[in-house]
C-alpha positions as a printed NumPy array, in Angstrom:
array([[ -3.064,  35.941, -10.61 ],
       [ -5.564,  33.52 ,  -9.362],
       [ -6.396,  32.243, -12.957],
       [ -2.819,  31.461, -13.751],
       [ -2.69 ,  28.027, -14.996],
       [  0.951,  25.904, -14.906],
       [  1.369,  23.437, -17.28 ],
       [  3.82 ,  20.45 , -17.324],
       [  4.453,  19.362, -20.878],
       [  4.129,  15.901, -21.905],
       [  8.113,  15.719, -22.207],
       [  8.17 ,  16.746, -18.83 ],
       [  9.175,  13.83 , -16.079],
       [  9.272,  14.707, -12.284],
       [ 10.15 ,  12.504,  -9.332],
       [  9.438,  13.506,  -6.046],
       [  7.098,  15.876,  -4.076],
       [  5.098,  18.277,  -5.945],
       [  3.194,  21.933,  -4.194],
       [  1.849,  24.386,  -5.08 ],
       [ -0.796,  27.619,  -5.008],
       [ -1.874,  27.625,  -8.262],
       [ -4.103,  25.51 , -10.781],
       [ -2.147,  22.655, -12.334],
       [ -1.97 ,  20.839, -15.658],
       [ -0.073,  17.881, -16.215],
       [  0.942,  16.559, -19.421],
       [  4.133,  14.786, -18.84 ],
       [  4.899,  12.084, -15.848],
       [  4.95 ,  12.84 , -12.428],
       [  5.708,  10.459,  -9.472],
       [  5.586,  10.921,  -6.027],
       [  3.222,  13.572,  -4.039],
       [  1.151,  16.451,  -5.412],
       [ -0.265,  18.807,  -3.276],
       [ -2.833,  21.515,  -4.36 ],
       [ -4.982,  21.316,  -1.124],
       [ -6.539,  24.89 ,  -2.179],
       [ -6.634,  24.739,  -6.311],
       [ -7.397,  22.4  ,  -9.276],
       [ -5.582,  19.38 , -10.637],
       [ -5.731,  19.087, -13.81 ],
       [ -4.291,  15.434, -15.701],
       [ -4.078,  15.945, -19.299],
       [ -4.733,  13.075, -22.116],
       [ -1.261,  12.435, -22.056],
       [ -0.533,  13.031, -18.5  ],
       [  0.56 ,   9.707, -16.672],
       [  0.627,  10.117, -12.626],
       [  1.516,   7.826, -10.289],
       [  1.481,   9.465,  -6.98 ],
       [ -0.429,  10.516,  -3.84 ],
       [ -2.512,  13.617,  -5.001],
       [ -3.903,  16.094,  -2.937],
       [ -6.342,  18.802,  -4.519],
       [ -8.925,  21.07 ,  -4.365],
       [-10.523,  19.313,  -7.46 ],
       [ -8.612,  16.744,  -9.936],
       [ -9.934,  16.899, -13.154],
       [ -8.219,  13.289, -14.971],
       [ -8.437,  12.858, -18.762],
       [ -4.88 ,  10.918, -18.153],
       [ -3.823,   7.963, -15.928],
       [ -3.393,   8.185, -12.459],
       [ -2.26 ,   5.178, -10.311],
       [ -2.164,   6.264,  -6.564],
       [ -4.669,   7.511,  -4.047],
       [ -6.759,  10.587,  -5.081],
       [ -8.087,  13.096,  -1.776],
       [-10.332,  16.193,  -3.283],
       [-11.681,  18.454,  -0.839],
       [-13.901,  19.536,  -3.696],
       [-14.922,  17.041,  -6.508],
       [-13.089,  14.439,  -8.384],
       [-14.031,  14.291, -12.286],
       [-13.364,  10.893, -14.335],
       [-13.683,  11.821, -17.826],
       [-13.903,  10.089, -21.411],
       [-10.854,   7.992, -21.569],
       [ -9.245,   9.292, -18.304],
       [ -8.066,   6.633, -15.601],
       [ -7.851,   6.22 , -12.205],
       [ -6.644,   2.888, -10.066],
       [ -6.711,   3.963,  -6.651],
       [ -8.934,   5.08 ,  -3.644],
       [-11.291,   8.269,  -4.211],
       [-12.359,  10.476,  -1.131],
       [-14.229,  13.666,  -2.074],
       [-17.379,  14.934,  -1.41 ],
       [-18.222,  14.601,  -5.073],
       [-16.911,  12.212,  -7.523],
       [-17.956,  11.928, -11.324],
       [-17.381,   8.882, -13.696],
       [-17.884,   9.444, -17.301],
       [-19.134,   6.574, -19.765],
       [-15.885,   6.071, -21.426],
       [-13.128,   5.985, -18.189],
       [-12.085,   3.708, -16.128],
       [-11.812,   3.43 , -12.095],
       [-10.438,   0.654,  -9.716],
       [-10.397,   1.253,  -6.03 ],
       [-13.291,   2.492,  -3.54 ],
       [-14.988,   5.772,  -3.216],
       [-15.493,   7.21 ,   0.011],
       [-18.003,  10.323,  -0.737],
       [-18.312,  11.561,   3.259],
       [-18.6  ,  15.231,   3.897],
       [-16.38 ,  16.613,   6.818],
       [-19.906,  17.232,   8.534],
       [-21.639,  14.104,   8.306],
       [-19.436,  12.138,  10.79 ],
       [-20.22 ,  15.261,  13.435],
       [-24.257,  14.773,  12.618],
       [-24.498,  11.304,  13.261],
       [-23.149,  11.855,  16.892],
       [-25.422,  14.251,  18.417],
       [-28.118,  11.43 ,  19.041],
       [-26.098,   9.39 ,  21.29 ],
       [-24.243,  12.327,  23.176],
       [-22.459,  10.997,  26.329],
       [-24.817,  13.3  ,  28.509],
       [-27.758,  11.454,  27.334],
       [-26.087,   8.058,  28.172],
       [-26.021,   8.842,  32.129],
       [-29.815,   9.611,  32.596],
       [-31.075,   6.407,  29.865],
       [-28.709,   4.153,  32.853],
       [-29.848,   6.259,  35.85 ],
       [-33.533,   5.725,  34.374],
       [-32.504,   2.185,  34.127],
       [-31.307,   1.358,  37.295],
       [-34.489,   3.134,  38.464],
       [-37.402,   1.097,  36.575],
       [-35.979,  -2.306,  38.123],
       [-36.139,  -1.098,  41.764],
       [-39.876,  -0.795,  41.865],
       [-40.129,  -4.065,  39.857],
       [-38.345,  -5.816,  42.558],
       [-40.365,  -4.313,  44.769],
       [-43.579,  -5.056,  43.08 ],
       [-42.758,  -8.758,  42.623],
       [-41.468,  -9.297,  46.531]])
């Protein structure tokens, strides 16, 4: 069951929140929330979004107005649209589509790495050190 696919035809128009456990194609008009935190998001050609989504990856050959968050990769293709904020690890732009908004492409571990060079039990000794190298100076120069 974990290659079972749900579409939502183009005729289809939902309002509202949107979950699920499955891959997701969207045809039809959906505003509101989607959340597929652990699958793919799929936006069809004719698939018109306007909504928060949530996904795994989101895949957009449609328009999407809202805020995309991927925990995987988000993929722009030919003709697909997006005009809102990006965050995912991975984000692809084809040629043809068209983005507005900003792209922030941070891992979850790259925040985490950029702290251990200033850890707080570091910051003790470089003062103590410090507080030590003028004493003898002031000693020196009375």
């Amino acid at each position: 069951m974990e290659k079972d696919i749900v579409n939502i035809g183009k005729s289809v128009v939902i309002k509202g929140e949107l979950n699920g456990s499955e891959d997701l194609t969207i045809e039809g008009h959906v505003e509101g929330t989607i959340q597929l935190r652990e699958h793919v998001l799929t936006i069809g050609p004719n698939g018109r979004i306007k909504a928060q989504v949530f996904a795994k990856a989101v895949i957009v050959l449609g328009e999407v107005t809202g805020n995309v968050t991927a925990s995987d990769k988000v993929d722009i293709r030919d003709n697909g649209s997006v005009d809102g904020d990006i965050v995912s690890p991975r984000v692809a732009i084809a040629e043809g589509a068209h983005f507005r908004g900003s792209v922030d492409m941070q891992r979850k571990g790259q925040p985490q790495a950029a702290k251990p060079p200033q850890p707080q039990g570091g910051q003790p000794q470089q003062q103590t050190q410090q507080s030590q190298q003028p004493q003898p100076a002031q000693r020196v120069g009375a």
